[in-house]
C-alpha positions as CSV (number, residue, x, y, z in Angstrom):
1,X,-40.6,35.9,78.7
2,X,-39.4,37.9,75.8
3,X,-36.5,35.8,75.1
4,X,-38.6,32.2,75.5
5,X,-41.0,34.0,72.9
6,X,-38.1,34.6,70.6
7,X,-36.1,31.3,71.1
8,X,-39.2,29.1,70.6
9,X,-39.7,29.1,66.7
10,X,-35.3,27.8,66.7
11,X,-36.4,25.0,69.1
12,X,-39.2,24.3,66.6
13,X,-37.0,24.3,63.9
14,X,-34.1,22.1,65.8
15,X,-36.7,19.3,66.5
16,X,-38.2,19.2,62.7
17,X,-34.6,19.3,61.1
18,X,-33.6,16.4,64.2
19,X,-36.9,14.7,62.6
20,X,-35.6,15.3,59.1
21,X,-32.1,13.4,60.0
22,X,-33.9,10.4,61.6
23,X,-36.0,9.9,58.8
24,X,-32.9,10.0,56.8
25,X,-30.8,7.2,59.1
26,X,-33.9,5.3,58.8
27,X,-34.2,5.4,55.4
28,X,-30.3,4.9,55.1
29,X,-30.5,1.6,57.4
30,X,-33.1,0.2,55.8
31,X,-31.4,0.3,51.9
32,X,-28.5,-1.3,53.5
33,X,-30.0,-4.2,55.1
34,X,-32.8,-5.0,52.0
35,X,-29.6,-4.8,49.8
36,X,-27.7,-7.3,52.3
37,X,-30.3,-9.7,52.6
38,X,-30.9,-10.4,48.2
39,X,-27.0,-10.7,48.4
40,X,-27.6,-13.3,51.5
41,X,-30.1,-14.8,49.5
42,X,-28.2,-14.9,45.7
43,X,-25.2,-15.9,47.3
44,X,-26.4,-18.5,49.4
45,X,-29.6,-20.0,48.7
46,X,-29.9,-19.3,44.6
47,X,-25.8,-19.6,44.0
48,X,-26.3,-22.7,42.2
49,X,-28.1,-20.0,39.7
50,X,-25.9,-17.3,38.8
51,X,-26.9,-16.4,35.9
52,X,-31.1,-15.9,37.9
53,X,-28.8,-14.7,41.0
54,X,-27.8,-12.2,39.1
55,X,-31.2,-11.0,37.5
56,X,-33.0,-11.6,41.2
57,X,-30.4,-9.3,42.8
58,X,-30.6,-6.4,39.3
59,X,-34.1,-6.6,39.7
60,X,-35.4,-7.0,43.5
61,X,-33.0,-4.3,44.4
62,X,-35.1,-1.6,42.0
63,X,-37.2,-2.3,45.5
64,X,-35.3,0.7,47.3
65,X,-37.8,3.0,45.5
66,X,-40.6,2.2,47.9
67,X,-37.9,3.2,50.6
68,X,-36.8,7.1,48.9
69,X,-40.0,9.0,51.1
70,X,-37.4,8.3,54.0
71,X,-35.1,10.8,52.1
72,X,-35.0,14.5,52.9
73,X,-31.5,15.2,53.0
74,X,-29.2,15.4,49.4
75,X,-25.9,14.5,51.4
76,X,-27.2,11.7,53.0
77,X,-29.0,9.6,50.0
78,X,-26.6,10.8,47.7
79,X,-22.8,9.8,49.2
80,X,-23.9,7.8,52.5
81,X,-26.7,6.1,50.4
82,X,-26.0,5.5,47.1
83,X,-22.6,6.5,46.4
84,X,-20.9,3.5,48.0
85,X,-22.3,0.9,46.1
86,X,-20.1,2.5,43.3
87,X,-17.1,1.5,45.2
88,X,-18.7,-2.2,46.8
89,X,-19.8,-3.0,43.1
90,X,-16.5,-2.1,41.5
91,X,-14.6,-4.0,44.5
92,X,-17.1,-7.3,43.5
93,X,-16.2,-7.2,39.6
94,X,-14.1,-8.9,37.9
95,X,-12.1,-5.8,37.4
96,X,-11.4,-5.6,41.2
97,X,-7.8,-5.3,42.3
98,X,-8.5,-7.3,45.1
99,X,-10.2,-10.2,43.2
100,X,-13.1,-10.8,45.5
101,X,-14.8,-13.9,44.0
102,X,-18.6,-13.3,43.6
103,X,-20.5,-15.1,41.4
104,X,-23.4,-12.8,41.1
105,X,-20.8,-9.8,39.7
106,X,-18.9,-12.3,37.2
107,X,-22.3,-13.8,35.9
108,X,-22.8,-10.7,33.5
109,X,-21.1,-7.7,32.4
110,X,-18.1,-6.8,34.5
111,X,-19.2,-2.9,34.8
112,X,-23.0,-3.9,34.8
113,X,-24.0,-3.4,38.9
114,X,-21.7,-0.4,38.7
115,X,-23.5,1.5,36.2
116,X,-26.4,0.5,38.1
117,X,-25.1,2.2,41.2
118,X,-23.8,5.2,39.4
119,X,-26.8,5.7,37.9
120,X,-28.9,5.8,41.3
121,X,-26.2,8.2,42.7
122,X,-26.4,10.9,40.2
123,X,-29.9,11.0,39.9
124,X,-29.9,10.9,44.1
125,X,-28.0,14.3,44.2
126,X,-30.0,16.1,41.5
127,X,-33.9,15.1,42.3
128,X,-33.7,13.9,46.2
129,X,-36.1,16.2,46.9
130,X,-38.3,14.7,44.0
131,X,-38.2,10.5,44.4
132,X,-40.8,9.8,41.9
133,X,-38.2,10.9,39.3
134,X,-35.5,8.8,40.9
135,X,-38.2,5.8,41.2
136,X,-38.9,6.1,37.0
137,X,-35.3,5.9,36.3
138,X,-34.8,2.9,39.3
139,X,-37.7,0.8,37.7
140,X,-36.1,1.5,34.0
141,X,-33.1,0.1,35.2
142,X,-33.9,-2.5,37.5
143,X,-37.4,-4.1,36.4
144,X,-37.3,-3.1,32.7
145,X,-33.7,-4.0,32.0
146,X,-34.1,-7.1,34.3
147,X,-37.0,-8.1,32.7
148,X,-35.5,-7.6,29.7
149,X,-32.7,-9.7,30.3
150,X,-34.7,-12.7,31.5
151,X,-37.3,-13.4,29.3
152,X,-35.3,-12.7,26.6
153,X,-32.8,-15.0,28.2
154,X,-36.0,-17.8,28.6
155,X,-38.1,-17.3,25.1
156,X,-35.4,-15.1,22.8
157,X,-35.7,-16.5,19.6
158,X,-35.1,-13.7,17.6
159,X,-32.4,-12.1,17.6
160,X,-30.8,-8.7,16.9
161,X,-27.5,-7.1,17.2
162,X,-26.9,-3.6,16.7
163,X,-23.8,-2.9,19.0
164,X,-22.1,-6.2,19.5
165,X,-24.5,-7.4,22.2
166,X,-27.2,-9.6,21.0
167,X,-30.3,-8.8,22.5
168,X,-33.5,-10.3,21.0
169,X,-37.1,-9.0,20.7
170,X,-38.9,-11.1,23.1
171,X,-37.1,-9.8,25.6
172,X,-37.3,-6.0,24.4
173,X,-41.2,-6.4,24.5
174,X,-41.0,-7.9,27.8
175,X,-39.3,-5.3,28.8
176,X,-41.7,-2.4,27.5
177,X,-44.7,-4.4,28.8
178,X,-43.6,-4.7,32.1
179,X,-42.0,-1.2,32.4
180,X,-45.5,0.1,31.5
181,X,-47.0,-1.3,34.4
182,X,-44.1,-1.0,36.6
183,X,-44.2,2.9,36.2
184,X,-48.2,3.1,36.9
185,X,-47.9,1.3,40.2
186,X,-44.5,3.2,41.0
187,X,-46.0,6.7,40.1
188,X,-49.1,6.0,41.8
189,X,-47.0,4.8,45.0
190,X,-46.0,8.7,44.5
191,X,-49.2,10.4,43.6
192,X,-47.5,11.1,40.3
193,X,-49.4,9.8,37.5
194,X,-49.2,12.0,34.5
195,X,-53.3,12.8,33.3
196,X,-52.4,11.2,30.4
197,X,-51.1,7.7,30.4
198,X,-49.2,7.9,27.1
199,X,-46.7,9.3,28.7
200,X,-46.0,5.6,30.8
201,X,-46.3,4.5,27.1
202,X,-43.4,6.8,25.5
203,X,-41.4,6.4,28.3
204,X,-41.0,2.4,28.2
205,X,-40.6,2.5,24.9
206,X,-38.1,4.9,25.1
207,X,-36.0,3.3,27.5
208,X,-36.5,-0.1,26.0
209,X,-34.9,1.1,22.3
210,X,-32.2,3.0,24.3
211,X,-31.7,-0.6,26.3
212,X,-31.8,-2.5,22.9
213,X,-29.4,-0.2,21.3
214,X,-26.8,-0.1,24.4
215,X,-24.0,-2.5,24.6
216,X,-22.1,-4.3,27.2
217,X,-23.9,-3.8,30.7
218,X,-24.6,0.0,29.5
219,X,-27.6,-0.2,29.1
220,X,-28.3,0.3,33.3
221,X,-26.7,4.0,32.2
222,X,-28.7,4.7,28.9
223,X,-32.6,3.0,30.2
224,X,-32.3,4.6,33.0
225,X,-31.3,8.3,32.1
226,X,-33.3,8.0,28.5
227,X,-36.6,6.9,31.0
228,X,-35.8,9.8,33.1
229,X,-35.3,12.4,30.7
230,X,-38.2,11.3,28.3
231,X,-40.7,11.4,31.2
232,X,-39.2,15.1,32.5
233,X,-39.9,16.3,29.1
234,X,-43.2,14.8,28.6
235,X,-44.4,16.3,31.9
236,X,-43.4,20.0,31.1
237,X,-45.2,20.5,28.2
C-alpha cells in the first residue's frame, strides 16, 4: 500500500506528459496536412495564377497560428514542426540543386518561402511555450507582408524604392491596415490583447516600415522579427 501511495503521483505524471506528446503529434499532423492542401490547391487549381498562387500560399499558411495551442513541447514544434520547411522550401527554389520545378517558389523571390520558414523556426524554439508571440510575428509575415504584396501589386500607383525593390504605398497602407486588425483578432484568439490598443497600432506600423525598407524577399525576416520585437518591448513597460 505504501509503495502504490508513492508510485501514484509518477503514473500521474506519465499520463499528463503522454497527453502533452499527443497534443503535440496532433498539432504536428495537422500543420502538415493544412500546408499540403494550399500547395494542392496553388499547384493545381490556381497554377494558371502564379503570381496569386504564390500570395494565396504566403498568406493562408500564416493560418497555422490558430493550430500553435497544440504545442507544448520545444523539440517537437521547433525541428519536427517548423524546421523542415527550411529544407522543403530551399529544395522548391530556384536555387535548388535538384531543380524541382514549382511555380509557386519561382513566381517571387528565390529565398522568399525560406525566410518565411526560418523565421517560424526560430521564433518556435524561443517562445513555444508562449504562441501569441509566435502568432504576432506569423501574421506580420504572412497577412501583413501578403497583403502588402497584393494590393500593392492590384492598386500601386505610387511608387518608392529605397533598397532596389520597388514597393509602393498603397500596398504599405494595406499592409498596416490589415495587420492592425489581423493582430486584434489573433491576440484575442490568445487572450492577449495589450490594455492599450496602441500597441496593435505601433506594432503594424513598425513592421510595415521594416517591410518597406527590406529588399529582395527579406522582408518575411525583418516584418516579422521588427513585429515581434516591437510588441515584446511595448508589453514590458
Amino acid at each position: 500500500m505504501f509503495l502504490k501511495n508513492i508510485t501514484k503521483p509518477f503514473i500521474l505524471i506519465n499520463i499528463l506528459l503522454d497527453l502533452m506528446i499527443t497534443s503535440d503529434i496532433i498539432g504536428l499532423l495537422l500543420v502538415y496536412a493544412y500546408v499540403a492542401i494550399l500547395i494542392i490547391i496553388s499547384e493545381k487549381i490556381l497554377k494558371s495564377y502564379s503570381s496569386f498562387s504564390r500570395k494565396f500560399l504566403h498568406i493562408m499558411v500564416g493560418n497555422i497560428l490558430f493550430i500553435l495551442p497544440f504545442f507544448t513541447n520545444r523539440e517537437i514544434i521547433t525541428f519536427l514542426t517548423a524546421a523542415p520547411f527550411i529544407l522543403l522550401t530551399f529544395l522548391i527554389s530556384p536555387y535548388s540543386p535538384l531543380k524541382i520545378k514549382n511555380k509557386v517558389s519561382a513566381s517571387g523571390h528565390g529565398f522568399g518561402l525560406v525566410y518565411y520558414a526560418i523565421s517560424w523556426t526560430i521564433l518556435a524554439f524561443f517562445f513555444y511555450d508562449q504562441p501569441w508571440i509566435i502568432a504576432v510575428g506569423i501574421a506580420a509575415m504572412s497577412y501583413g507582408d501578403g497583403m502588402a504584396a497584393l494590393i500593392g501589386e492590384r492598386f500601386g500607383k505610387r511608387k518608392y524604392n529605397i533598397s532596389g525593390d520597388a514597393k509602393s504605398l498603397e500596398g504599405s497602407l494595406g499592409m498596416f491596415l490589415v495587420l492592425i486588425g489581423s493582430l486584434f483578432v489573433v491576440l484575442a484568439y490568445y487572450h492577449a490583447l495589450p490594455s492599450n490598443y496602441l500597441v496593435l497600432v505601433i506594432v503594424a506600423l513598425v513592421a510595415t516600415i521594416f517591410e518597406g525598407i527590406t529588399p529582395k524577399g527579406l522582408d518575411n525576416l525583418s516584418a516579422c522579427f521588427s513585429a515581434v520585437i516591437t510588441y515584446l518591448i511595448l508589453t514590458m513597460v
